[in-house]
VOLUMVEX-852242 format. One record per residue: residue number from 1; x, z, y of N, C-alpha, C in turn. Coordinates in pm, whole numbers, plus 50000, padded with zeros to 5 digits. Each point is the difference from the previous one (the first is absolute). Layout:
VOLUMVEX-852242
(rec NUM,(X,Z,Y),(X,Z,Y),(X,Z,Y))
...
end
This chain:
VOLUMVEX-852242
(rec 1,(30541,69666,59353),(49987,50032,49859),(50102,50107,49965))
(rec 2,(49969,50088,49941),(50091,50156,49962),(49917,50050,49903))
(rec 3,(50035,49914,49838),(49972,50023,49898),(50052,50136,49927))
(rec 4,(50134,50000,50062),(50123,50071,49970),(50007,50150,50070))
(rec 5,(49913,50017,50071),(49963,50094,50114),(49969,50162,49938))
(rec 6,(49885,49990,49929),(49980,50101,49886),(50102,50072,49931))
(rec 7,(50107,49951,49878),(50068,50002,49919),(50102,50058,50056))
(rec 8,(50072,49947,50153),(50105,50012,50075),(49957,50143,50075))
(rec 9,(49858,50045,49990),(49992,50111,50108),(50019,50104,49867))
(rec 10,(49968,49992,49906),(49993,50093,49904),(50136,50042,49921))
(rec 11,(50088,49883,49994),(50147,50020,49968),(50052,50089,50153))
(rec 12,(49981,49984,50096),(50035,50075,50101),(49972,50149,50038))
(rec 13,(49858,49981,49973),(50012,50160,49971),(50045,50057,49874))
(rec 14,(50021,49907,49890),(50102,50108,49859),(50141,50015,50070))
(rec 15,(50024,49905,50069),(50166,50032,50048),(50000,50132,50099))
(rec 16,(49885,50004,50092),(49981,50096,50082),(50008,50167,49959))
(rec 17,(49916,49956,49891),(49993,50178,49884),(50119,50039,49956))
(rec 18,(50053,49845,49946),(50157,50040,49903),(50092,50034,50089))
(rec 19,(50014,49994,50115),(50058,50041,50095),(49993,50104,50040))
(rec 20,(49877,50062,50045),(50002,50130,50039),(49990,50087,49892))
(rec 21,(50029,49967,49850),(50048,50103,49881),(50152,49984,50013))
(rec 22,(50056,49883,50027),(50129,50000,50005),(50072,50130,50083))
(rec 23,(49912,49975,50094),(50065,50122,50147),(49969,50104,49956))
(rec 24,(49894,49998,49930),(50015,50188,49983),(50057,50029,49867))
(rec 25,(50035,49925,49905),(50103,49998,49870),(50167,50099,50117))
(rec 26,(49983,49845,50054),(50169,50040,50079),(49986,50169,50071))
(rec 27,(49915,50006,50047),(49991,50111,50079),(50004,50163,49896))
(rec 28,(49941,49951,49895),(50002,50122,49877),(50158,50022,49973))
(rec 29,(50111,49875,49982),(50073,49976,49952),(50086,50053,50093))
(rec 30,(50011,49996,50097),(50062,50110,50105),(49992,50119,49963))
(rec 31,(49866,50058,50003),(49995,50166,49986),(50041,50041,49866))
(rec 32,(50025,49880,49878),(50044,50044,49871),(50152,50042,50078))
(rec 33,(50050,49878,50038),(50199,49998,50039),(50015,50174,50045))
(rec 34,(49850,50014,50112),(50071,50139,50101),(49978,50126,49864))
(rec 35,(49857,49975,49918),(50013,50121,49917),(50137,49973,49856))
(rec 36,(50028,49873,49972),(50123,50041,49893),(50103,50079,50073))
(rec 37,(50040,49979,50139),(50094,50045,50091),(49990,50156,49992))
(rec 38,(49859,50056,49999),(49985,50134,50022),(49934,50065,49867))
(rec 39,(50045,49942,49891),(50020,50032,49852),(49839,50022,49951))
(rec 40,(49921,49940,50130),(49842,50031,49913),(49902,49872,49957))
(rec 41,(50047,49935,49973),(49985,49885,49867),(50116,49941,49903))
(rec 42,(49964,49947,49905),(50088,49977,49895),(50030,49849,50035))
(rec 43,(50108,49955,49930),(50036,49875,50009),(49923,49909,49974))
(rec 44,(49931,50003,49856),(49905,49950,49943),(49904,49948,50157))
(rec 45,(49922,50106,50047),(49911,49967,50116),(50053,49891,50029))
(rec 46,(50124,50018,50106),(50063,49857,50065),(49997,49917,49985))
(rec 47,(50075,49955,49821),(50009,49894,49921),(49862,49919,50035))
(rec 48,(49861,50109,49942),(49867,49911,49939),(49971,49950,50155))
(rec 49,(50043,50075,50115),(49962,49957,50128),(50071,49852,50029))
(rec 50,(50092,50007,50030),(50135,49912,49996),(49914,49846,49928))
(rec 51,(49963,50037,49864),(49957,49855,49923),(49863,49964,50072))
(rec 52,(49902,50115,50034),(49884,49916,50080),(50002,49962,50125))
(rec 53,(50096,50026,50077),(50103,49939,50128),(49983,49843,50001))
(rec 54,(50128,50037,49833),(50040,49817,49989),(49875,49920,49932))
(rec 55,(49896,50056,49907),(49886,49997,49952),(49954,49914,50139))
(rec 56,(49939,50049,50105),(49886,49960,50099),(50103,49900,50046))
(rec 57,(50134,50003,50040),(50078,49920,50066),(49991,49842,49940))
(rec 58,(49989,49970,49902),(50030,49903,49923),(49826,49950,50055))
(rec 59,(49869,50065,49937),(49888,50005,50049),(49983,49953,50126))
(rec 60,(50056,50041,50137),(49967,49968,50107),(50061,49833,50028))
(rec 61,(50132,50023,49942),(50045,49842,49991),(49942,49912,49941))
(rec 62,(49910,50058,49846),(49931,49844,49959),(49851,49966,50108))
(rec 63,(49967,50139,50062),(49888,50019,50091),(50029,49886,50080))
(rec 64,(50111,49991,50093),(50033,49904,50076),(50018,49867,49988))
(rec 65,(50023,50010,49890),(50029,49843,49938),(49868,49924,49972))
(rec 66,(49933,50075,49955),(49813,50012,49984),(49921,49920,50133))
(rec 67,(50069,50071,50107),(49920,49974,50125),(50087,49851,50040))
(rec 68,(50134,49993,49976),(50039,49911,50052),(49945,49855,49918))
(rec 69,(49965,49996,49884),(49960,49894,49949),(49840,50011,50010))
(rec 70,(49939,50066,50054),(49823,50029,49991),(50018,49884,50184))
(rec 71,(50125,50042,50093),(49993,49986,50090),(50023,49844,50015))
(rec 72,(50097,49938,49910),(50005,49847,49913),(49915,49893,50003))
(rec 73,(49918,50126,49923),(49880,49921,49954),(49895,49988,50133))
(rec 74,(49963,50096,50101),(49909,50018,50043),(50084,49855,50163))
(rec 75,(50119,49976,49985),(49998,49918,50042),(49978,49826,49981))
(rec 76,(49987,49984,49877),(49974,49919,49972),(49849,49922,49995))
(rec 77,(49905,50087,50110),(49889,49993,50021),(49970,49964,50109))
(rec 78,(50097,50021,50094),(50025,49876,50128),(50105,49940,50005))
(rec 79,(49931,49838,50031),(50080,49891,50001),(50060,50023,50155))
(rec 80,(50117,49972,50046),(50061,50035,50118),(50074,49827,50019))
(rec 81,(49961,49937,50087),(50099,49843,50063),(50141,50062,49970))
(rec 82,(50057,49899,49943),(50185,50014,50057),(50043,49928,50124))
(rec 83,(49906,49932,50067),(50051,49956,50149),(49882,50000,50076))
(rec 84,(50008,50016,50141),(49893,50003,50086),(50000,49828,50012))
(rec 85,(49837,49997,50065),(49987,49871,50021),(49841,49977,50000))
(rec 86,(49969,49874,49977),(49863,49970,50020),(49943,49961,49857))
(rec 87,(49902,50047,49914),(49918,49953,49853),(49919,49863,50052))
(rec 88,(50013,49998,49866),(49929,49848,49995),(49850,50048,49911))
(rec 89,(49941,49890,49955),(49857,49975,49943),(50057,50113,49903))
(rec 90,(49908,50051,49930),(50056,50084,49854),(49958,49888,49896))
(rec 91,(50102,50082,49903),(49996,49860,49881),(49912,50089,49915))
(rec 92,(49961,50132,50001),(49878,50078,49926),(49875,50066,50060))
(rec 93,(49906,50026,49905),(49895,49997,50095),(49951,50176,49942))
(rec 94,(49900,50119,50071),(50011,50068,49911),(49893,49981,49842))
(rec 95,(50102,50058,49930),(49909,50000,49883),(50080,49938,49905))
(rec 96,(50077,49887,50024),(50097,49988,49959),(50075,50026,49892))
(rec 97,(50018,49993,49863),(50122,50056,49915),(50165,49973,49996))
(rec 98,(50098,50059,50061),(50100,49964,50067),(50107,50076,49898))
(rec 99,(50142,49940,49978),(50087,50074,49916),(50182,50017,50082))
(rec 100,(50015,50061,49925),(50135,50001,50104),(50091,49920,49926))
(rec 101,(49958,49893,49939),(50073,49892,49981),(49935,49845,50050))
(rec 102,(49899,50043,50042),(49947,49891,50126),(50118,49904,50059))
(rec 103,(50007,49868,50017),(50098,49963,50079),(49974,49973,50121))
(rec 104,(49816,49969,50082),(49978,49972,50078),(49980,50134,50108))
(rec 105,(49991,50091,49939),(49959,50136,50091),(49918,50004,50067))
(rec 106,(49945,50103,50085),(49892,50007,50067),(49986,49913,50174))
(rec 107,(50110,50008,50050),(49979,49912,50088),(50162,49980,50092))
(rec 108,(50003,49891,50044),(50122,49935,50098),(49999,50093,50117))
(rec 109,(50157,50075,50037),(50001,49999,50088),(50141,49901,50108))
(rec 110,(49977,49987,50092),(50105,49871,50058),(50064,50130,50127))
(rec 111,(50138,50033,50003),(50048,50050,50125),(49974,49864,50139))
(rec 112,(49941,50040,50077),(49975,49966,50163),(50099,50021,50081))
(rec 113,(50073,50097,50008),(50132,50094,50064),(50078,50031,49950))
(rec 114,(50115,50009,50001),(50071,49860,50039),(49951,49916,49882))
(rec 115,(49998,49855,50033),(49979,49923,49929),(50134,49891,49976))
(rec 116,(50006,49920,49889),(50163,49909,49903),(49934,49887,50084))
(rec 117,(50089,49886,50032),(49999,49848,49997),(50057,49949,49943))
(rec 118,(49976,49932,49849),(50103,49938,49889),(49955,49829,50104))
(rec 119,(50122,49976,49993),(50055,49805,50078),(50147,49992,49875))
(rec 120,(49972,49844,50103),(50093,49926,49893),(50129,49941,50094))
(rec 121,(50074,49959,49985),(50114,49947,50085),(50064,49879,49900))
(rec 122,(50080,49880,50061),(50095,49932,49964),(50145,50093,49967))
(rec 123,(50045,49961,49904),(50089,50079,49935),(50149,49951,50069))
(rec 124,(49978,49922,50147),(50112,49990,50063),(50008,50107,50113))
(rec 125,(49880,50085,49969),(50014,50136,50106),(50098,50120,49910))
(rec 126,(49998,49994,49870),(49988,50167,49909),(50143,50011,50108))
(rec 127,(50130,49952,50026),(50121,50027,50030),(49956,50089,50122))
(rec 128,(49957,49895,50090),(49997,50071,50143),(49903,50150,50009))
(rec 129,(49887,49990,49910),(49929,50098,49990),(50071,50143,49950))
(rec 130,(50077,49910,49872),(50137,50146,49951),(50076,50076,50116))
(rec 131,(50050,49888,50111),(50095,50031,50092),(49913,50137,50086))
(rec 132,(49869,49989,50071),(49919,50050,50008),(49975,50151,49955))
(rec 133,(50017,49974,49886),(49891,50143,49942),(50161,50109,49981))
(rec 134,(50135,49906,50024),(50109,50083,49929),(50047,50062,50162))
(rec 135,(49935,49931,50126),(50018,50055,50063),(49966,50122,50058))
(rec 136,(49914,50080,49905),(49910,50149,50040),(49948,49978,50090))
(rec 137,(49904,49936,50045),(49946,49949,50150),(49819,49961,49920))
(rec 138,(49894,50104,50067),(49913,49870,49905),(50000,49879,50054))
(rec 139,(49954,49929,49909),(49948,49860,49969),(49874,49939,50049))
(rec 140,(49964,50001,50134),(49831,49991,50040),(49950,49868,49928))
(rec 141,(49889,50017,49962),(49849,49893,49998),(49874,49980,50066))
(rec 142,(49971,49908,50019),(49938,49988,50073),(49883,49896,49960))
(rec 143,(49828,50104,50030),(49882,49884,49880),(49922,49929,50126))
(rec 144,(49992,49903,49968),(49875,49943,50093),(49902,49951,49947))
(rec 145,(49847,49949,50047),(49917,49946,49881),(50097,49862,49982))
(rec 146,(49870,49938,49932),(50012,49858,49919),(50023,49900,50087))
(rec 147,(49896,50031,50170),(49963,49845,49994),(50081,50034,50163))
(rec 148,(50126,50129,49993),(50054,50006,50146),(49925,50155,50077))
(rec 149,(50042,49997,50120),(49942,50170,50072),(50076,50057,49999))
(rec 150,(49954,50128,50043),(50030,50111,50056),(50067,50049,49861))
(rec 151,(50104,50024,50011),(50090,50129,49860),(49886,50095,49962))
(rec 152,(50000,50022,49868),(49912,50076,49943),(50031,50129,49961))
(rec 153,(50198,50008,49984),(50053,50146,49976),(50147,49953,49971))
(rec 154,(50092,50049,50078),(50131,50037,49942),(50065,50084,49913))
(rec 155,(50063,49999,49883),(50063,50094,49912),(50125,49962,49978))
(rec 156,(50038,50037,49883),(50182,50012,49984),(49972,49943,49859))
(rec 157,(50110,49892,49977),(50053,49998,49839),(50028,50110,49949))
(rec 158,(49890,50013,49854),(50053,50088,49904),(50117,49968,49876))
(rec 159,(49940,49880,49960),(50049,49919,49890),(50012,49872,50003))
(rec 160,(50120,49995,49962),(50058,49819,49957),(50078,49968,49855))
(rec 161,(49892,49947,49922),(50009,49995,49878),(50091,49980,49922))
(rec 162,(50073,50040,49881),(50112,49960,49939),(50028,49858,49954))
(rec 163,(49925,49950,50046),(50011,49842,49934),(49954,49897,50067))
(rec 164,(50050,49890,49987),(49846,49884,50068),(49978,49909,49912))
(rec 165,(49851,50008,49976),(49913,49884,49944),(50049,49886,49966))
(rec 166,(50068,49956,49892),(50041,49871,49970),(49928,49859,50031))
(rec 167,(49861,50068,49979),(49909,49867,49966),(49940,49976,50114))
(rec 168,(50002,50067,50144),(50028,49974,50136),(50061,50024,50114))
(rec 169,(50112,50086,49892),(50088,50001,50168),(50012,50080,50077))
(rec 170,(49922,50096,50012),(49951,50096,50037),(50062,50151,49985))
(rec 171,(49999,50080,50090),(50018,50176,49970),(49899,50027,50063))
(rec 172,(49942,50185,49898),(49884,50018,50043),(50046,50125,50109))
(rec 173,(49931,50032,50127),(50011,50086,50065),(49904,50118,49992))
(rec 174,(50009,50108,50043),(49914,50100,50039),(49977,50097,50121))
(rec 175,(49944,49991,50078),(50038,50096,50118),(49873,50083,50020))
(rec 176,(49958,50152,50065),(49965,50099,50000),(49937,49982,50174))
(rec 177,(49868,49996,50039),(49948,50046,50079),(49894,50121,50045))
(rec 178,(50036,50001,50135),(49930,50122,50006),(49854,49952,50007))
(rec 179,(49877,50021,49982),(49915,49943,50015),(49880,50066,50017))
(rec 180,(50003,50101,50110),(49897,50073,50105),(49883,49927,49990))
(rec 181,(49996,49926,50101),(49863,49882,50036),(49943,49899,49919))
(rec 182,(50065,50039,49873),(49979,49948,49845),(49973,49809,50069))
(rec 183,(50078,49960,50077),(50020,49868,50029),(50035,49909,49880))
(rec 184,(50078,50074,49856),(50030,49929,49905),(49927,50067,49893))
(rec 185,(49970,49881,49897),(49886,50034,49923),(50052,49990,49836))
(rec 186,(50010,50057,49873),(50056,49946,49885),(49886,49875,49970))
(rec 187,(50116,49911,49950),(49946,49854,50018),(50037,49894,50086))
(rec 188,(50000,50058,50085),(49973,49916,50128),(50156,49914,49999))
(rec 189,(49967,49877,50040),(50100,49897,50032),(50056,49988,50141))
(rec 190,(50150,50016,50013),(50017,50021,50137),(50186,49889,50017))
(rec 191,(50008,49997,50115),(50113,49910,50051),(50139,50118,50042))
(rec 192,(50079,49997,49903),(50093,50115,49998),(50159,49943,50101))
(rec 193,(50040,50119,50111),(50122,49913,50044),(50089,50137,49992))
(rec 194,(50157,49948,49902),(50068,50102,50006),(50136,49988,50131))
(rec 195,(50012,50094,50042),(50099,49995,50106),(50119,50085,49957))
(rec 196,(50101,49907,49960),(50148,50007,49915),(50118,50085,50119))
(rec 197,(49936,49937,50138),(50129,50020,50123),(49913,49978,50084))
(rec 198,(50124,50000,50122),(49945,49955,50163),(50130,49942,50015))
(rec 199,(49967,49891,50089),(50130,49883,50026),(50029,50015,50159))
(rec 200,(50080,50083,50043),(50027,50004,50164),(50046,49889,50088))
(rec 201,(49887,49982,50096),(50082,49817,50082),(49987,49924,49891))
(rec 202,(49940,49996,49932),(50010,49879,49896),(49977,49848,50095))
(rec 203,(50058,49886,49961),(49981,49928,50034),(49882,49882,49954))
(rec 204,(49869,49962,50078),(49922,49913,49919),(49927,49930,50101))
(rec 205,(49941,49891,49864),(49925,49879,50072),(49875,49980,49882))
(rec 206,(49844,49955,50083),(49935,49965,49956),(50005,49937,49850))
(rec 207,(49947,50058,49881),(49976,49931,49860),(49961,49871,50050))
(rec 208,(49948,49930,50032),(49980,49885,50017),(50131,49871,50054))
(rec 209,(50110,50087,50062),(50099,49950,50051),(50091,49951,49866))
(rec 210,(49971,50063,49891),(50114,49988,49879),(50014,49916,49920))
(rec 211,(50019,49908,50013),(50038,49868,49828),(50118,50022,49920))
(rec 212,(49947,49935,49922),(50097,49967,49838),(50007,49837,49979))
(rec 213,(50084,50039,49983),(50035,49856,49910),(50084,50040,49865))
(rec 214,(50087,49904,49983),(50088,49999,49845),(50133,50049,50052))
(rec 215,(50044,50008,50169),(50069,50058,50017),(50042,50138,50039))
(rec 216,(49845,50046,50005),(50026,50152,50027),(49877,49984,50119))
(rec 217,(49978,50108,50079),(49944,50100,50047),(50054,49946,50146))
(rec 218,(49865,49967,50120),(50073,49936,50101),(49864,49970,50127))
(rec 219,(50049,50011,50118),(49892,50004,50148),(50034,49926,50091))
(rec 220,(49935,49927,50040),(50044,49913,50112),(49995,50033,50180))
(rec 221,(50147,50023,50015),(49999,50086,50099),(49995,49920,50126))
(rec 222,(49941,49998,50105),(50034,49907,50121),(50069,50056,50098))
(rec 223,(50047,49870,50060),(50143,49990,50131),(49917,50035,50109))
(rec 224,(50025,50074,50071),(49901,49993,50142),(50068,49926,50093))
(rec 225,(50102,49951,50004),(50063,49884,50109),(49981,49846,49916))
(rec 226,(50012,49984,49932),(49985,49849,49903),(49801,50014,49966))
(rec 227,(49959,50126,49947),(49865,49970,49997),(50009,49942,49871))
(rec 228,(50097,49997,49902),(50016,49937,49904),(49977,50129,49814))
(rec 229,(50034,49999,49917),(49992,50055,49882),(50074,49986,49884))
(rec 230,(50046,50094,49976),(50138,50000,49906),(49936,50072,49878))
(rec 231,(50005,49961,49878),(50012,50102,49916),(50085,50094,49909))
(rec 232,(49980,50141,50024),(50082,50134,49995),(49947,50051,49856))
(rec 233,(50131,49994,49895),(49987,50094,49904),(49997,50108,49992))
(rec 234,(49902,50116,49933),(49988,50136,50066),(50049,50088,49872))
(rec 235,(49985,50090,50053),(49999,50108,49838),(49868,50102,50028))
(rec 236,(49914,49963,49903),(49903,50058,50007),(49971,50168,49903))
(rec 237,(49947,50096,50113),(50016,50094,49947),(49889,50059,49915))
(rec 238,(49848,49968,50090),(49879,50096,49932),(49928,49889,50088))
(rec 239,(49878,49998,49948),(49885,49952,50088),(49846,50110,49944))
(rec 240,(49956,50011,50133),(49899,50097,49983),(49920,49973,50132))
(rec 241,(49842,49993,49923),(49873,50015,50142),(50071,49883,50088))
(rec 242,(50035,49865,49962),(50016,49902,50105),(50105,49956,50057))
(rec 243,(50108,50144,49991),(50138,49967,50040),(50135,50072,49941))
(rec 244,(50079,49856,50007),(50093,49979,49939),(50189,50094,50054))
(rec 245,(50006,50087,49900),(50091,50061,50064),(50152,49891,49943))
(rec 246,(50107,50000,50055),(50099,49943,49941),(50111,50036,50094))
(rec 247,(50146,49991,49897),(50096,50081,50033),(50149,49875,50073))
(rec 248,(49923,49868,49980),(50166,49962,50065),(49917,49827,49983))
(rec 249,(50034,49917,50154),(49970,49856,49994),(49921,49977,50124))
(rec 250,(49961,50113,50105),(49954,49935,50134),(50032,50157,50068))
(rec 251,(49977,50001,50151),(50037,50105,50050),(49879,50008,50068))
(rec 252,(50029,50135,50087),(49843,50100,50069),(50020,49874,50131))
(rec 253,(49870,49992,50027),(49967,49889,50127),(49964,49914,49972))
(rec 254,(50091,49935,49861),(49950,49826,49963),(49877,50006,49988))
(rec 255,(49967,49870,49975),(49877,49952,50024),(49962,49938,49881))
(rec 256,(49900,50000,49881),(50019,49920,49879),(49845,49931,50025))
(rec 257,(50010,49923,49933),(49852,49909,49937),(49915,50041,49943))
(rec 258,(49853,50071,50006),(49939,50028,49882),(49921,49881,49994))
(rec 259,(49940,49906,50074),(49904,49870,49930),(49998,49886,50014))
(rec 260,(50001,49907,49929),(50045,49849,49972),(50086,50006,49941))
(rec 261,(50163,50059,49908),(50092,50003,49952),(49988,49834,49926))
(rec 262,(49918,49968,49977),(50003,49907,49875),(50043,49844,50104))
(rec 263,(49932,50031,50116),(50031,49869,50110),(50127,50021,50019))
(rec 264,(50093,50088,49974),(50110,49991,50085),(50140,49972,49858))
(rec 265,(50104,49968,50114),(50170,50023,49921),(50060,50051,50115))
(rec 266,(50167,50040,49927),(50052,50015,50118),(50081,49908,50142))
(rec 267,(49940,50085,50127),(49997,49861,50094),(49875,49993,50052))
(rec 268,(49925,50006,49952),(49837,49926,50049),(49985,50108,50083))
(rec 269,(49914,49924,50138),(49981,50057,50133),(49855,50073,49964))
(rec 270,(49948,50150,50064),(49896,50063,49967),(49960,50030,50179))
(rec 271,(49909,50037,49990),(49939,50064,50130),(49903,50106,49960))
(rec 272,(50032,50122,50051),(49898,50137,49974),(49858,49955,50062))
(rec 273,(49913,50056,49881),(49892,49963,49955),(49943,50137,50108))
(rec 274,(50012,50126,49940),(49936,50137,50062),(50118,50099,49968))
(rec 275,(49966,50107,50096),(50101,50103,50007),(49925,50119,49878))
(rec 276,(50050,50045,49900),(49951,50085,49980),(50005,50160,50053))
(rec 277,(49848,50073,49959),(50045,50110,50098),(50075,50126,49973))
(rec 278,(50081,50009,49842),(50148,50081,50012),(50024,49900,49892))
(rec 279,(50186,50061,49996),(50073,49935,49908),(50148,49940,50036))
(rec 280,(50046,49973,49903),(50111,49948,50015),(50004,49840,50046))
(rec 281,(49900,49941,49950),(49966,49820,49926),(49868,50003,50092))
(rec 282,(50048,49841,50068),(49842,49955,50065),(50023,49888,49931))
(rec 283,(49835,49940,49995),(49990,49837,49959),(50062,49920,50084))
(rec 284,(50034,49866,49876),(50047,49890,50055),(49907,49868,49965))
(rec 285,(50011,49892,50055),(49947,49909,49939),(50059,49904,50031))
(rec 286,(49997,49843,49896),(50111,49918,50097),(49943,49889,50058))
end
């Protein structure tokens, strides 16, 4: 559509004309300067020259100003996206009567590339996440579907919200993927894992190895000469995907309990059930 097309060609050629009177105004206005110089025109000449100089000058400037708002307008006849991406259904059809105070507009578009993941977190992360982001290092994320699989796309924290949610606890996150193989979809519900650090030699044992009680945080480690079971208060650090990292309460080699805990105290004789095939912790049973 180039309603504006007409109007804009015709202001262009008046600027075009007023222009090339301008140049030959100036060009007269020279040969006045060389003949006052050589006493064969009068001042007067100059003067009246001189004012249709500044005469067309003023002219060529509103000329321009002419084209620049004809040029305004004639853009306002294509609609141009402010982001690339993929349209949706249109919300108009043609024929349509549409205003530019419409609030629904003509149609959705959703960026595909890169694409946001807004998640939520327990608000006993915002600290460590701060520690994180103050370290100039990004911040990876990481989406998987719903129900488990194959990673669907890694990106970086963009945003971690100024606040957390009173009424659950919560801070909201945001992170930025790249999203080529359009694997992530707006909408789409996905299983978000943020990775804060890496823990070197960390020391761990099977999630299943770990109890609580009222006294704290604790694994039942066995004797390999007695064949017997003691229980070891630990300090527990992170648990993630099954296993339990922790920083002080059994050492590399031991041997802990992950099943029956509830049959046993400390003392009670166990006999390994199966070896598992890695790890720190094989089963016991008693």
């Amino acid at each position: 559509m180039r309603l504006a097309a007409a109007p804009l060609l015709s202001v262009v050629l008046l600027a075009s004309l007023a222009a090339s009177v301008h140049a030959n105004a100036r060009v007269d206005l020279k040969r006045y300067e060389t003949l006052i110089a050589q006493d064969a025109a009068t001042q007067q000449q100059l003067d009246t020259q001189k004012a249709l100089v500044n005469q067309l000058d003023a002219s060529v400037r509103s000329d321009e100003a002419a084209v620049n708002a004809a040029q305004v307008q004639l853009g306002f006849t294509t609609i141009t996206a402010p982001i690339s991406g993929r349209a949706g259904a249109r919300l108009v059809d043609p024929g349509n009567i549409v205003h530019a105070s419409d609030a629904t507009g003509l149609v959705v578009i959703n960026q595909i590339d890169p694409i946001s993941v807004v998640f939520m977190l327990p608000d006993d992360v915002v600290q460590e996440t701060i520690h994180a982001l103050d370290a100039r290092k990004p911040v990876l994320v990481q989406a998987f579907p719903r129900d488990g699989g194959q990673m669907l796309g890694a990106g970086t924290l963009t945003l971690l919200n100024n606040q957390i949610d009173t009424t659950t606890g919560t801070v909201q996150l945001k992170a930025s993927f790249v999203n080529g193989q359009h694997n992530l979809w707006p909408g789409q519900y996905v299983n978000v894992r943020l990775i804060l650090g890496t823990r070197a030699k960390a020391l761990t044992v099977p999630e299943q190895a770990v109890q609580r009680s009222q006294s704290g945080v604790y694994v039942y480690v066995v004797d390999d000469q007695t064949k017997t079971v003691q229980s070891r208060t630990i300090a527990l650090t992170q648990i993630q995907d099954g296993i339990a990292a922790i920083s002080s309460g059994v050492n590399a080699g031991e041997r802990v309990v992950v099943d029956g805990q509830y049959k046993l105290k400390p003392g009670s004789k166990v006999m390994e059930a199966a070896r598992t095939a890695s790890g720190a912790a094989s089963g016991a049973r008693k």
